[in-house]
N, C-alpha and C positions, 0 to 999 in steps of 0.2 A: 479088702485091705488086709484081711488078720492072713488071706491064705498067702499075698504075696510077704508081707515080713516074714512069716514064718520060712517062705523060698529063701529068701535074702539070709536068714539065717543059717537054712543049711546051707547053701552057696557058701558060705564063710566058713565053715566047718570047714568041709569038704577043699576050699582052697587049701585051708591050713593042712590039712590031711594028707592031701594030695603026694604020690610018692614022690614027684620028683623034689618039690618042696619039703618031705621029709631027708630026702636023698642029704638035700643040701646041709641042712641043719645039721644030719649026723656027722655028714666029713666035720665038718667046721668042730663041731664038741669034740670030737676025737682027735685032730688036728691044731687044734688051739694052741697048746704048750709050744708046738713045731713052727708056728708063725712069728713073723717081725710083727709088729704091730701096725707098719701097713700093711701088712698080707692081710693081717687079721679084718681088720676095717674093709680091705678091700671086697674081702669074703660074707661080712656084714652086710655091706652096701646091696652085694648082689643078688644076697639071700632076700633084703628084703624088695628089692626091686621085681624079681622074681614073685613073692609072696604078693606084694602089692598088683602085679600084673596079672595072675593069674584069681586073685579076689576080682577084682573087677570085670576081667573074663566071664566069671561064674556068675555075680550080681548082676551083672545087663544082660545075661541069658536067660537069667530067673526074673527077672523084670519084664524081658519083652514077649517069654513067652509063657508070662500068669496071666490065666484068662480071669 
């Protein structure tokens, strides 16, 4: 049990780490001032849609395959 949390945990790092998920975050910080504020939200949504998808990517691979 303690070795798969510990997966699950780096699995969650490692999404958030992930370049293309930092890719995103950066345009967005650096691009911010230059948005409407639906661009901005729209930019939000999909950063975290993206973050969310690729956490869970990582967590059910580190889940199905801790022995």
């Amino acid at each position: 049990m303690i070795s798969t949390a510990i997966a699950i945990q780096t699995a969650t790092k490692d999404a958030v780490h992930d370049e293309s998920v930092m890719d995103m975050a950066r345009a967005i910080f650096h691009m911010r001032d230059t948005m409407t504020t639906d661009e901005f939200a729209e930019a939000m949504f999909l950063y975290s849609a993206h973050l969310s998808a690729m956490t869970a990517t990582l967590v059910t691979h580190a889940i199905l395959t801790e022995s």
